[in-house]
N, C-alpha and C positions, 0 to 999 in steps of 0.2 A: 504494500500500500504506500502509494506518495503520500507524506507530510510536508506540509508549508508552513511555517510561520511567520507573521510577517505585523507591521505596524503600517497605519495610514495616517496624514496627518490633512488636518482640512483649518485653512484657516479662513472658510464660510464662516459669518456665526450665525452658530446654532438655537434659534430662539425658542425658547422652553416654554411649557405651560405657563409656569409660575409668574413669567414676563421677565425675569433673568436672560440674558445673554451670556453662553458659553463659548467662545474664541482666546486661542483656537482647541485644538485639543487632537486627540489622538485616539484610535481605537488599533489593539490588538488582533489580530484573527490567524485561526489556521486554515488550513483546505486538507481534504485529503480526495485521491481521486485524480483525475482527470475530464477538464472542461472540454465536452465534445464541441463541433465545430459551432453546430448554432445553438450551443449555449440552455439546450432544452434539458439536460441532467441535473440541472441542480437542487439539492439538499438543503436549507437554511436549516439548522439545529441553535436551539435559545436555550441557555443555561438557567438552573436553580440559581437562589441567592449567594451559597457560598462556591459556586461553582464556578468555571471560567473558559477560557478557549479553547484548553485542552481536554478537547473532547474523547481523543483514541487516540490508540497507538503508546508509544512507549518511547522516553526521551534518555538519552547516554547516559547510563548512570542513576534511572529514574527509579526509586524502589516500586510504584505504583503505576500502572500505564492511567489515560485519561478516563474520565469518572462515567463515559457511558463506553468505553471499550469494547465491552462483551454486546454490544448493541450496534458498531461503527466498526466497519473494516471488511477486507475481501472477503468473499462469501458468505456474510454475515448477514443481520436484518434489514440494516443501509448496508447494500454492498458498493462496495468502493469502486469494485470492477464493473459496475454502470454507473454510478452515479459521484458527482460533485460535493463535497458536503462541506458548507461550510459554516466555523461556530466560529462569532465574537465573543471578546469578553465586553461585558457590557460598561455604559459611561459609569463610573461612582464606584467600581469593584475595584480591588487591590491589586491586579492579576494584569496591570499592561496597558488599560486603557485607560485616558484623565479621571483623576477622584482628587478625594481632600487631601492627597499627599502628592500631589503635582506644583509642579512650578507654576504661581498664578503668573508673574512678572519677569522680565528682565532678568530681575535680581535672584531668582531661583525663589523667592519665597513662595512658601507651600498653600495655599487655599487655606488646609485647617478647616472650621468652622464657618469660613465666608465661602465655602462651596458653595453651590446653587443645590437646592432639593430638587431630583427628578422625578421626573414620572414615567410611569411606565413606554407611554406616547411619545416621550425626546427619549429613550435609548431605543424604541424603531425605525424613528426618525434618524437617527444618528446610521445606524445600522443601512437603512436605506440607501443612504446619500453614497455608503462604503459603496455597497453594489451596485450603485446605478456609475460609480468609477471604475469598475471593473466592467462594466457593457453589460451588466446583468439586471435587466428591466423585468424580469417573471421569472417562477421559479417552480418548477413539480411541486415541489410543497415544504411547507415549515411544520417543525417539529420539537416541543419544547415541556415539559413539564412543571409545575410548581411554579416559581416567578418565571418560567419558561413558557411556561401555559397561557400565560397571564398577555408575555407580548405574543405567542402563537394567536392568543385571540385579538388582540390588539392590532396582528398583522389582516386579518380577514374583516373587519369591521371598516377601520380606517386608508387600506391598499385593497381595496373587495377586489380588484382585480390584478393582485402581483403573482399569487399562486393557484397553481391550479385544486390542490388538497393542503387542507390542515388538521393538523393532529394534536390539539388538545390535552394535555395529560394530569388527574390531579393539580387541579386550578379552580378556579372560582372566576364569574360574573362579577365582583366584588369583594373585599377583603372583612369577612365578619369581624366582629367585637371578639370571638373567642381567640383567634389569630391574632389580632392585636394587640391582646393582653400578654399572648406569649413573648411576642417582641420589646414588650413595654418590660418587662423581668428584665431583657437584655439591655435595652438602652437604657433601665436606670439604673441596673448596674455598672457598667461604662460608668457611666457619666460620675457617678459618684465613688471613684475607686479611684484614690489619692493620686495612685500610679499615673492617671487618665489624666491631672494636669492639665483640664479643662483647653484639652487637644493639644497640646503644647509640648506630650513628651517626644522621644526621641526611638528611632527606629529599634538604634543599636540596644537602648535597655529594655524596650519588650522580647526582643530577641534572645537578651540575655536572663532577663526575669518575668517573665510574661505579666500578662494583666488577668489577675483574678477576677476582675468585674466581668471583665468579656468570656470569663470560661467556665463562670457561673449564670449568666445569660444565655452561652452556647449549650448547658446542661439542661436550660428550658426547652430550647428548641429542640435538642436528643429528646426527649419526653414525647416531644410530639414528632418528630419525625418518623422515630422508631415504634411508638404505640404500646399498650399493653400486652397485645397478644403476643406480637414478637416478645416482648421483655419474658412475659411470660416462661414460653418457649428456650428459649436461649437460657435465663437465668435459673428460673425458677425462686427456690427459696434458700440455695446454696451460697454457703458462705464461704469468705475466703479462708482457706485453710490455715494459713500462718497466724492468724486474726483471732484473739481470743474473743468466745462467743459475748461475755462479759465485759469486754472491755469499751469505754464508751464510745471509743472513735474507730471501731473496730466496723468491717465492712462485711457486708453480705455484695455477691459477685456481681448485681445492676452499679452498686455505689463504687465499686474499684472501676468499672466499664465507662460510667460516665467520668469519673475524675482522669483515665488516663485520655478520652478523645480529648475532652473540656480544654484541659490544663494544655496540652500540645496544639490548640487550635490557638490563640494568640498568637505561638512562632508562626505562623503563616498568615493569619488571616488578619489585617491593620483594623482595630476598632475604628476608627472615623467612618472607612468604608462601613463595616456592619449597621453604625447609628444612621450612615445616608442610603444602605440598602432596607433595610429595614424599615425608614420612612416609606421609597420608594414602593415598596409590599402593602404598607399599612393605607395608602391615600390610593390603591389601584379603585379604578372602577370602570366599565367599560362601558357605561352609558354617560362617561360624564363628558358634557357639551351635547347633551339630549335631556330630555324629560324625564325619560323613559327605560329601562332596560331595551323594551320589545323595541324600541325607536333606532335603538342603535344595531341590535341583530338584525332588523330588517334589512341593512347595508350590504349584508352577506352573500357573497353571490359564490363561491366558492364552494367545495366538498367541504363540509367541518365534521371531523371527527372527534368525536369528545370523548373520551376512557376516564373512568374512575376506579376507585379500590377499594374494595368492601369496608376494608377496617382504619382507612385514614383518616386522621382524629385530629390536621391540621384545617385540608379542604374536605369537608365530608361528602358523599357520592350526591346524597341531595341537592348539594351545590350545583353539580355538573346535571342533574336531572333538570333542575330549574332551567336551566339553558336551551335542553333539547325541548321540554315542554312547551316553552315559550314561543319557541320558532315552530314547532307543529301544529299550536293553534294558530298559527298565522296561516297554516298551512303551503311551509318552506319544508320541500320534500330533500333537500342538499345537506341534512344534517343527519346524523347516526350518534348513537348512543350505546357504549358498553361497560359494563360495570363486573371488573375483576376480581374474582374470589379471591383474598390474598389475606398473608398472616404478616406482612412485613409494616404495614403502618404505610404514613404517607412516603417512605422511602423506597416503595414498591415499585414507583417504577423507575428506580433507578437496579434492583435487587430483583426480582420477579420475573427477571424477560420470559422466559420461558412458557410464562401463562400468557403473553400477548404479542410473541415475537410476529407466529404466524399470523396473526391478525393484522399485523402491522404491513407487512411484506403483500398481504392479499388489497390491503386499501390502495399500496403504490402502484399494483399491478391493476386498480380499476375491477376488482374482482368483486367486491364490496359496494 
């Protein structure tokens, strides 16, 4: 499989919902694949929150190949050997493309806290502008999960006519209250976690002593990414062996699990991005600049496919039911609905292929 990676810099500015101007800035992306000649193979793949451009594959040295790997690559569900696929990382993420820790100025000073808040709407926008640089004006289809879902549905409402199919995955029409609340654990833990320096600290001493605030916010999100039933499953009610049962700070094997992801998520992951991805999550809605939810699906002129997962305890499948219902009482026959039996929480479908690979592959082939 080819891998690319590559940076684009655009010094259009980019005007954001908010009425903020972003110039100039810079977006990440990789490719894998090859662009056939007129340009009809292409892939668009949109990353979760803590997610990024590397999508698949596996870099020199890399202990981890990219986070949908087992999903992206020759012979595979997106096979590489037809198809184009390309992931950004999105504006405001730590992973390559402009955030709070970019040079706002001349003088190398960092943003910090005078970032701009995006929405979901400027990083498709932004995304856009990358492909329409590369002579890619339409694309077979977009395919994104979680805050991926979010611009996959953002791509079909407001570009009704860039792809031909869209693939939805655990997302939401809207960011409920209970979602929100989890994020709000994390951003006020940030914020209030001495380390945090009210955005002012320094790369080198997170790297060297992370930030507890953020690894105890990140331990909300495991909560709900992962779900009970996984927890379940995996843990049970086993404790750690070395751990005396008595002892008060002694762990049963979910508390050593979250404190080893929690605590190593800081060495990679920058809080300012989590606090401006996180807004980005919490303000999504995709009827806003309408009335209406129904006012804005109505835009949809595309295949949308929407997949859910029985036991995701971040976007619930209801969520994604409310979407398909909506559009079929319009009676907009361009929509499908499926909802996967799964034990993994809302991280199923990054974890589960196997229960929706073939599904997947049948929608690109028009089989569906």
């Amino acid at each position: 499989m080819k891998i690319e990676t590559k940076i684009a810099r655009f010094t259009t500015p980019l005007h954001l919902e908010s009425g903020r101007i972003l110039e100039p800035y810079e977006i990440k992306y990789e490719t894998y694949g090859e662009l056939n000649e007129d340009k009809s193979n292409v892939i668009v793949i949109c990353h979760a929150l803590s997610g990024s451009h590397h999508a698949a594959g596996r870099y020199e040295n890399e202990a981890k190949p990219g986070w949908w790997d087992n999903f992206i690559g020759d012979g595979k569900t997106i096979d590489t050997r037809k198809y184009f696929v390309i992931c950004t990382n999105n504006l405001g993420s730590c992973f390559g493309s402009t955030s709070p820790m970019s040079s706002m100025n001349k003088a190398g000073e960092a943003y910090r806290l005078k970032f701009p808040v995006l929405a979901i709407t400027d990083i498709v926008k932004a995304q856009k502008r990358l492909f329409t640089s590369l002579g890619i004006d339409h694309v077979k289809a977009v395919i994104g999960g979680s805050m991926g879902g979010m611009q996959a549905l953002c791509y079909s409402i407001e570009y009704p006519d860039f792809a031909d199919t869209i693939i939805a995955m655990a997302t939401t029409a809207y960011t409920r209250p209970w979602a929100i609340a989890v994020n709000k654990i994390a951003m006020e833990s940030i914020r209030n976690d001495p380390a945090f320096k009210n955005g002012n600290y320094t790369k080198g001493d997170l790297i060297a002593n992370g930030l507890p605030g953020l690894a105890i916010g990140r331990m909300a999100g495991l909560i709900a990414y992962v779900g009970p039933n996984s927890m379940n499953n995996k843990f049970g009610r086993n404790y750690v062996e070395t751990d005396g049962l008595y002892e008060l700070f002694g762990r049963f094997e979910v508390e050593k699990y979250l404190e080893y992801n929690a605590y190593n998520f800081p060495k990679i992951f920058d809080p300012l991005s989590y606090l401006y991805v996180c807004k980005t999550m919490n303000i999504f809605d995709a009827a806003r600049g309408t009335d209406k939810l129904p006012d804005a699906l109505s835009k949809i002129k595309c295949d949308l496919h929407l997949i859910s997962f029985s036991d995701d305890v971040l976007f619930f499948p209801q969520e994604m039911e409310e979407i398909y219902n909506i559009m079929r009482e319009m009676n907009m026959e361009n929509v499908k609905y499926k909802m996967i039996e799964s034990t993994h929480g809302h991280d199923s479908f990054l974890v589960e292929l196997d229960k929706f690979k073939d599904y997947v592959v049948d929608i690109l082939e028009k089989k569906i």
